[in-house]
C-alpha positions, 0 to 999 in steps of 0.5 A: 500500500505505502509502494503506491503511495510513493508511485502516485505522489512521484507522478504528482510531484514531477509535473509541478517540478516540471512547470517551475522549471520552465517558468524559471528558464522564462525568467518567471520564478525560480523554484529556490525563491519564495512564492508570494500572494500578488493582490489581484490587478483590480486591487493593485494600487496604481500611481495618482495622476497629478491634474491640474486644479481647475480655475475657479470662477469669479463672481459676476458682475464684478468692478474693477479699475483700469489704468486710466482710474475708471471703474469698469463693470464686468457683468459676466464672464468674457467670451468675446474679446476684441484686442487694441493692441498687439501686446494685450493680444500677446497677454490673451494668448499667453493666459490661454484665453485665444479662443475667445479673442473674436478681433486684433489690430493689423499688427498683432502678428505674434504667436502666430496664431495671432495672424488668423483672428479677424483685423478691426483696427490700426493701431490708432484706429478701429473700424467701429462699423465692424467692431461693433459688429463682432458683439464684444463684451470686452474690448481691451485698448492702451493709453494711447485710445483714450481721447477718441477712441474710447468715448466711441466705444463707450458710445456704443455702450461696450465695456472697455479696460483701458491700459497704461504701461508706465513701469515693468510692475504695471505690465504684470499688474495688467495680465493679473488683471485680465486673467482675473476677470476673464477666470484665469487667476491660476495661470496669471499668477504662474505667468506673472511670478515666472517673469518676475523671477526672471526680472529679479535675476537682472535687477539683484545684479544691477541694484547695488550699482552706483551712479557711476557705474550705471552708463547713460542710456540714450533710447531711440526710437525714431531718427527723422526726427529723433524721438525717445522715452522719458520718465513714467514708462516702462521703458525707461524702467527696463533701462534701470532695471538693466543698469543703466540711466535714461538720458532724457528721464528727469526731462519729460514724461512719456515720449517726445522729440529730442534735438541732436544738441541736447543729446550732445549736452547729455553725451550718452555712453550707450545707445539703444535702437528699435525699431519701431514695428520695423527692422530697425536697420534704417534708423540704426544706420541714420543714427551711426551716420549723423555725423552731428553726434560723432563725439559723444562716447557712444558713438567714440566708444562703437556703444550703438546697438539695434535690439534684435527685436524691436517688439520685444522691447516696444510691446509691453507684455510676456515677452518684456523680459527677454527685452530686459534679458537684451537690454541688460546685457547690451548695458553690461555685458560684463556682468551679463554677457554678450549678446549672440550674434 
């Protein structure tokens, strides 16, 4: 009896010695390792995919105030927006608000997607017959609108946010603001604290200059005749945040015509050019060639320098900060570097 038990146990035993080996030769299991229980796949506990928090919503209508100090209902969320300037275009793309923009101006050319959204205006000047037919609820329009074209817009009752770039704070504030009122608080607020950490990387290099170190700055943006910044514009703070001293910022807010006299009296050790919406080749070339201003030590010292992009330093947006990365380093190349060629 005990012989036929050792028979039918050999016969049970072999096979499953068979099946480890095999497994072992797939690289499965080795018969020498221990068995361990797995938890059925149903019950495996996978890794958490990480979603982005949904943006909350603000409560409609709500009021806030634009730069010119108007206080601006906003009776409901956005959906058709119509922008007046190519760097609000450049904001609204930036936040991810594009689907909603219904109309630009002729010179709203960046992304690229920007070249496809219906054209209503100059820069100066919307064709409001056609404006008013895309039925905005929000138009966005500059500084530079306030005198007749926003009494038109608030004419044909449309809500309008008007604004003013006088610093490089006042362009964060501004894309702080529309994403706010467009639902967009989240993305402003990554956006806005990704461009200052890029602006505190150039300015704790600059703020311990002292005046001596700092080079007069002479900013040109026109040549026939010259036309420059002065104080209150955020061009004028990308200058000192970069290190150096606007010229004309204790002569005048704003913009304004300068005489090649008073450039020779303030004898710039830099100059800047853009080119304003152009390649900027003609005004550089009119300006390294007036020969009225061979003496000042720009020009003595070869300091005459075209930005490579004019928009980057003419549109107060997102991409401000790689004007003030150009800029500085146009200034200060020994602390910042060269800029490639």
């Amino acid at each position: 009896m005990r012989k036929n038990i050792h028979i039918i146990l050999s016969f049970l035993i072999i096979p499953v010695l068979i099946l480890l080996t095999a497994c072992t030769d797939n690289g499965v299991i080795s018969p020498e390792e221990p068995i361990s229980p797995t938890k059925p796949p149903s019950q495996e506990k996978l890794p958490q995919q990480t979603q982005p928090e949904p943006e909350k919503l603000p409560d409609f209508p709500m009021t806030v105030s634009d730069d010119l100090g108007r206080e601006v209902i906003i009776k409901e969320l956005p959906k058709r927006i119509v922008s007046l300037a190519p760097s609000i275009t450049e904001i609204l793309f930036a936040l991810g608000l594009e689907d909603r923009i219904v109309g630009v101006t002729d010179y709203c050319d960046y992304p690229e997607a920007a070249k496809s959204k219906p054209r209503v205006a100059s820069y100066t000047t919307p064709n409001m017959e056609k404006l008013v037919s895309l039925e905005p609820d929000l138009v966005l329009a500059e500084s530079i609108h306030e005198k007749t074209v926003l009494p038109a817009l608030e004419k044909q009752g449309l809500t309008t946010l008007v604004s003013s770039a006088t610093s490089i704070d006042a362009v964060l504030n501004y894309i702080s603001l529309i994403g706010h009122i467009n639902g967009k608080d989240k993305t402003a607020a990554q956006l806005v604290n990704k461009l200052t950490d890029r602006i505190k990387a150039v300015s704790t290099k600059t703020e311990e200059l002292t005046p001596e170190n700092r080079p007069r700055v002479l900013y040109v943006v026109w040549h026939q005749p010259i036309w420059t910044m002065g104080s209150k514009t955020f061009t004028d703070d990308l200058i000192k945040t970069a290190g150096g001293i606007n010229i004309f910022a204790n002569d005048f807010e704003k913009s304004r015509v300068v005489s090649l006299e008073s450039i020779v009296t303030k004898n710039p050790k830099v100059i800047i050019i853009t080119g304003m919406g152009t390649s900027g080749d003609q005004i550089y070339n009119a300006i390294k060639n007036e020969s009225r201003l061979k003496s000042v030590d720009a020009m003595v010292n070869n300091r005459i320098y075209k930005i490579s992009d004019a928009n980057l330093i003419e549109r107060p947006g997102p991409r401000i900060v790689d004007g003030l990365d150009e800029m500085a380093k146009l200034i200060h190349p020994e602390i910042f570097g060269t800029v490639a060629k």
